[in-house]
VOMI-422824 format. One line per field, with one value per residue (C-alpha): x, y, z; residue number from 1. Coordinates in steps of 0.05 Angstrom, whole numbers. Layout:
N
c1: (X:...)
c2: (Y:...)
c3: (Z:...)
n: (NUM:...)
***
This chain:
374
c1: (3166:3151:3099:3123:3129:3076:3119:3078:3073:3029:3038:3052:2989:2947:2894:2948:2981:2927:2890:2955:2970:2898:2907:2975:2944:2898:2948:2994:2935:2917:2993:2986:3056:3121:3131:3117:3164:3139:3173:3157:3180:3224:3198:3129:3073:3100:3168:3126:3093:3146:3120:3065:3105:3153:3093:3064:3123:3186:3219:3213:3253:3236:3275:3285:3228:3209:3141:3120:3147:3097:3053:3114:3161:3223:3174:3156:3227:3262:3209:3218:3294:3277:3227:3288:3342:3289:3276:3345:3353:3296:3336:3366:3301:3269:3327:3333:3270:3199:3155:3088:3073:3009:3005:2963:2977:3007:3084:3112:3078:3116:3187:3163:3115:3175:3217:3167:3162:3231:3229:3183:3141:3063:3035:2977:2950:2890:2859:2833:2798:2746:2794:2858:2934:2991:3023:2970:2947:3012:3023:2954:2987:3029:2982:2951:2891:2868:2827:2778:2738:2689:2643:2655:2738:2736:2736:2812:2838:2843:2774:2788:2829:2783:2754:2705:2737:2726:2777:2809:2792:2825:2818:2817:2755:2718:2731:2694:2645:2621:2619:2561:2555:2547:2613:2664:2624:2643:2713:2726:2696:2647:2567:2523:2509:2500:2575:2605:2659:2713:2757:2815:2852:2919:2942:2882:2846:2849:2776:2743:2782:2746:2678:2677:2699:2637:2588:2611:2598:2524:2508:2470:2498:2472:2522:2592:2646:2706:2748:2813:2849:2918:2983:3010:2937:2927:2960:2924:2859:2859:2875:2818:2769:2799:2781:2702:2684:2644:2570:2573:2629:2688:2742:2800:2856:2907:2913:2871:2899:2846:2800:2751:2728:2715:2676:2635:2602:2600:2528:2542:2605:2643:2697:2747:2741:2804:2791:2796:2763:2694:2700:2705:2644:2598:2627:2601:2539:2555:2518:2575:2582:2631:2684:2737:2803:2799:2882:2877:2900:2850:2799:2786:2774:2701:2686:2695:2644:2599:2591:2560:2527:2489:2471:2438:2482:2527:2520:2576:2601:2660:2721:2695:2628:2621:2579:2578:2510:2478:2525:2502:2428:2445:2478:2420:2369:2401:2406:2338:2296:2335:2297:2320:2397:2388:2361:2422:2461:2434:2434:2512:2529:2494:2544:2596:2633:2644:2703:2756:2806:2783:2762:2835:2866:2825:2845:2914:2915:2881:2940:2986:2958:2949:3027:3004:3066:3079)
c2: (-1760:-1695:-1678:-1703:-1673:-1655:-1665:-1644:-1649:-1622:-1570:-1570:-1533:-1498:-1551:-1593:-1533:-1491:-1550:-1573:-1497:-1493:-1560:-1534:-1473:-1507:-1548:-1491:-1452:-1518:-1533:-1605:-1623:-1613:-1568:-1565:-1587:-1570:-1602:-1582:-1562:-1504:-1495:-1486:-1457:-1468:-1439:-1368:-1371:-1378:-1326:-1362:-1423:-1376:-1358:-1422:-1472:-1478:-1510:-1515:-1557:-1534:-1577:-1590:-1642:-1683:-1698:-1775:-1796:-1844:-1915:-1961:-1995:-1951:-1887:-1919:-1934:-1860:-1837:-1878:-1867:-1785:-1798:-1837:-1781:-1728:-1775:-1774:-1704:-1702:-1735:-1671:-1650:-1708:-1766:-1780:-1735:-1770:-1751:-1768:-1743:-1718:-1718:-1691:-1716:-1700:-1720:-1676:-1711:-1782:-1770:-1753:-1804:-1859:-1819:-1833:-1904:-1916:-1889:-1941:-1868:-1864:-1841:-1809:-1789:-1727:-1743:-1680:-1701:-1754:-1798:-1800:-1795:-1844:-1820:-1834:-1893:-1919:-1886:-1915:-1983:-1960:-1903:-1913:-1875:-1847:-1778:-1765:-1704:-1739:-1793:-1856:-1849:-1900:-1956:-1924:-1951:-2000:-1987:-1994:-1946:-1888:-1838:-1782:-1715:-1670:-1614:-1568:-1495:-1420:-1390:-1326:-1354:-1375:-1307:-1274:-1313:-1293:-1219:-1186:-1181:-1105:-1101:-1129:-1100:-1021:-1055:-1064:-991:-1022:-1014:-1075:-1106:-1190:-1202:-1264:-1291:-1324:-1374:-1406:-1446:-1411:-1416:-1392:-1421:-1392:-1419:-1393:-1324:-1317:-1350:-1293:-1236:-1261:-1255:-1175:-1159:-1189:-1179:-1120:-1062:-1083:-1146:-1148:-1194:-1204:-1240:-1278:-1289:-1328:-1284:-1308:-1293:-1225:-1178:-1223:-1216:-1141:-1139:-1185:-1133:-1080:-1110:-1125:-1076:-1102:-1068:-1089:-1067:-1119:-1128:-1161:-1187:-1234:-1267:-1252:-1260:-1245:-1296:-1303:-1220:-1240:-1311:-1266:-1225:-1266:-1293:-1346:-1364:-1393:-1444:-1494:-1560:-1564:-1593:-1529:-1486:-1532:-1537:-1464:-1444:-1505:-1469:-1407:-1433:-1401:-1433:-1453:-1467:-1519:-1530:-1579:-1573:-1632:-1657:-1662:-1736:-1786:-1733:-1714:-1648:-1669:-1724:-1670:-1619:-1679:-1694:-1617:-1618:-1685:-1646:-1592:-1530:-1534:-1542:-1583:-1566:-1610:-1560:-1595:-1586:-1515:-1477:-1401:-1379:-1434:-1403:-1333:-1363:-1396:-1340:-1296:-1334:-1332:-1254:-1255:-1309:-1290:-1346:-1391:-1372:-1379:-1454:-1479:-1435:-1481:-1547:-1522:-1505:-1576:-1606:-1582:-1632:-1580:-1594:-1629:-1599:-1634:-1696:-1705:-1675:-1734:-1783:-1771:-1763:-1836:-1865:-1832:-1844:-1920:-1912:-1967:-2007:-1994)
c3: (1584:1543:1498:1426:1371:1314:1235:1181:1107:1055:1000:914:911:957:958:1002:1032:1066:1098:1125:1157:1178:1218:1246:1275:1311:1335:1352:1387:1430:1455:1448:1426:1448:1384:1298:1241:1167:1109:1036:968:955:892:901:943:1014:984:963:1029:1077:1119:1139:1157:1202:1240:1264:1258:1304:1260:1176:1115:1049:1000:922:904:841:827:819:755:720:740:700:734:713:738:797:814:795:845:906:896:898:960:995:984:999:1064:1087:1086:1138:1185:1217:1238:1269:1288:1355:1361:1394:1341:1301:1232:1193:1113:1082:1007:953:916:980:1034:1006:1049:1108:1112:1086:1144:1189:1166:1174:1235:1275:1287:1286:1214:1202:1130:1111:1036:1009:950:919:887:931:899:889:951:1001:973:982:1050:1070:1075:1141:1171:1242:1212:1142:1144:1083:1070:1021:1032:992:984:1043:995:964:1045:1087:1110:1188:1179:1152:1185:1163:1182:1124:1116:1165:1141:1163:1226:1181:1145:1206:1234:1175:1169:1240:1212:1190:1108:1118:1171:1112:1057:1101:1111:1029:1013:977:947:966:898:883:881:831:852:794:815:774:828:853:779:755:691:615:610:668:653:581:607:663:608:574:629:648:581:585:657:686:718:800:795:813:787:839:790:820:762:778:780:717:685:709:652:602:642:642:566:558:590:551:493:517:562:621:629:710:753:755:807:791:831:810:883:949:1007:1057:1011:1073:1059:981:1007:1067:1015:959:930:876:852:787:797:794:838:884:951:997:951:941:1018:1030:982:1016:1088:1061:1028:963:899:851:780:779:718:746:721:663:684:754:776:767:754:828:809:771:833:884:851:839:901:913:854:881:936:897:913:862:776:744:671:650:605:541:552:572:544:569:553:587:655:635:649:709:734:713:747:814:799:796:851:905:935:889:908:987:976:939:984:1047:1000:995:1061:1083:1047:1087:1147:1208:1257:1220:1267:1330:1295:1282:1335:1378:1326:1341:1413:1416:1382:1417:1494:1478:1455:1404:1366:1300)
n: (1:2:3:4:5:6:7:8:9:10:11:12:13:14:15:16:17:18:19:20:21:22:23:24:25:26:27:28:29:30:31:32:33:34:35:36:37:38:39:40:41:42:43:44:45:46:47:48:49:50:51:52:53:54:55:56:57:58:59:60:61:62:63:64:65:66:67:68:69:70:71:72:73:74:75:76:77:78:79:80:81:82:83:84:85:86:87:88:89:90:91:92:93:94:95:96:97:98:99:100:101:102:103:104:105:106:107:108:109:110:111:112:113:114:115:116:117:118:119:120:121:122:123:124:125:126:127:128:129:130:131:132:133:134:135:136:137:138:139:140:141:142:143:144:145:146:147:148:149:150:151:152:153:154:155:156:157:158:159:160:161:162:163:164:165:166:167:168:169:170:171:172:173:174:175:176:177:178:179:180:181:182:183:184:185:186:187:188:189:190:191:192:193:194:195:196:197:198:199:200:201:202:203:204:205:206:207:208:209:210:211:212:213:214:215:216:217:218:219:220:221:222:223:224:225:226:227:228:229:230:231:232:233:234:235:236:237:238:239:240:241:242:243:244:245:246:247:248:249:250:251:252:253:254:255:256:257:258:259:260:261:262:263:264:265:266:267:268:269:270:271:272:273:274:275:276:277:278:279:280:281:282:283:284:285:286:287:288:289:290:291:292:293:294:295:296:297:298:299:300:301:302:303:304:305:306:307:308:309:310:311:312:313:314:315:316:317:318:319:320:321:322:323:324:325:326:327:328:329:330:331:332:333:334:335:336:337:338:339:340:341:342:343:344:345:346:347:348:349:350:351:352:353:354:355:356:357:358:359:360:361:362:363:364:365:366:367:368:369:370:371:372:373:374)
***
């Protein structure tokens, strides 16, 4: 019998999408299944990224998805009749197939896995935050195993069913952070100064954009701000800065694709709380001040930059509660005590869970050699 194959699900926002792709690389690169099947949403990231899935998948479904639709019962019904029509468009890709499928969360992760279910296939589920979504704590219910990438979402599961994995990262970012500091610094064309890197999440955030105007027009002249601002931010952004001229050099971009350069040579950083990006900046060791974004379900946003702020790398500022000169001190002081930087650097990168790729990859490969029932 052949190798079977690997369906995977995962995207909405990049916090879902690029752990998902990271995990399917690996996959691709170790040739353990018989071939890869993405599904996903038309209408968001995965659609604008397409060329990413044409380079690792061999096959790919991007449909028309509705988000959940509320906790009541008429919500919770609209929404399992979406996932089921959603579900059955699936079928082309995977009936009659031998497959297994990996989720990893999110409203767009909820028909494959009720495919999968229907199916009588193996399910397996990835949690990228604190506090876990509606969809895999539903999903959890049928999964062989459950993946987290914090500590203490166990008790959200069927607890023999957890395991510890934390989250897949890049290949790209691995790769970069093997390079020298000096090597990408030559590569950008740029000076060595202490580089602060702004983060908004992929659709960037109005408050972080106006806190990081603030601090280039207060902070010296030997600090860089590499300022990511969100696509739909970026004109607004500019205008901003036009308005208060910076006194230290500013980069702005409105996306970054090669995000592992900006990371590599980055020494403290300002930022949302989204599951892949906390996990990047603790993979980097970069000290972070932390200002989750205050809508995120369940407020997993403010759990996952607790739980490096706990650790000591990291300073936590809920949206209410922000107040930008006490960041501009922060800030300053790392400036400053270098020494004081590389220690929450390390107390950072400590907090980060190496290997989620393998972990999984063994996970699955269990299941799947036992050829347990469903």
């Amino acid at each position: 019998m052949g190798k079977p194959l690997l369906a995977l699900a995962g995207g909405g926002t990049g916090g879902h999408f690029y752990p998902m792709l990271a995990f399917a690389g690996y996959a691709k690169k170790t040739n353990t299944f018989g071939g890869l099947v993405f599904v996903g949403d038309k209408n968001r990231i995965e659609g604008k990224k397409e060329h990413l899935l044409k380079e690792i998948f061999d096959r790919y479904k991007l449909l028309k998805m509705e988000r959940f639709k509320g906790k009541n019962l008429l919500g919770i019904t609209l929404s399992f009749l979406q996932t089921l029509g959603a579900a059955a468009k699936i079928s082309p890709l995977l009936r009659g197939k031998d497959f297994v499928s990996l989720t990893f969360g999110g409203y767009t992760s909820a028909p494959l896995g009720l495919y999968t279910r229907l199916a009588g296939k193996p399910l397996f589920i990835h949690e990228q935050n604190a506090i876990p979504g509606m969809g895999n704590r539903y999903l959890s219910k049928f999964a062989k195993k459950v993946f987290i990438t914090f500590p203490g979402s166990e008790k959200f599961f069927p607890r023999k069913k957890v395991v510890l994995t934390g989250i897949p990262l890049r290949e790209e970012l691995k790769f970069y952070k093997s390079l020298s500091r000096e090597e990408v610094l030559k590569d950008l064309g740029w000076e060595d100064r202490f580089n602060i890197l702004i983060l908004g999440g992929s659709l960037g955030a109005r408050s972080i954009n106006h806190l990081a105007v603030y601090l280039a027009s207060k902070l010296p002249e030997g600090v860089r701000l590499i300022h990511i601002t969100g696509e739909r931010n970026f004109r607004e952004v500019e205008k901003l800065y036009s308005e208060t001229p910076p006194r230290c050099e500013v980069k702005t971009l409105p996306f970054a694709e090669e995000m592992g350069k900006l990371l590599r040579i980055s020494d403290f950083a300002v930022s949302r709380a989204g599951a892949s990006t906390s996990a990047e900046l603790a993979f980097f060791g970069i000290p972070t001040v932390f200002i989750p974004y205050p809508y995120a379900a369940y407020d997993h946003q403010y759990y996952n930059a607790l739980y490096y702020a706990e650790g000591g790398g990291a300073y936590l500022f809920r949206e209410e509660d922000l107040n930008p000169q006490k960041v501009l001190e922060i800030v300053q002081n790392h400036h400053m005590d270098r020494k004081l930087n590389s220690q929450k650097g390390k107390l950072m990168e400590a907090r980060f869970i190496p290997d989620a790729e393998e972990k999984i990859l063994k996970h699955l490969l269990e299941v799947i050699n036992r050829k347990e029932p469903l």
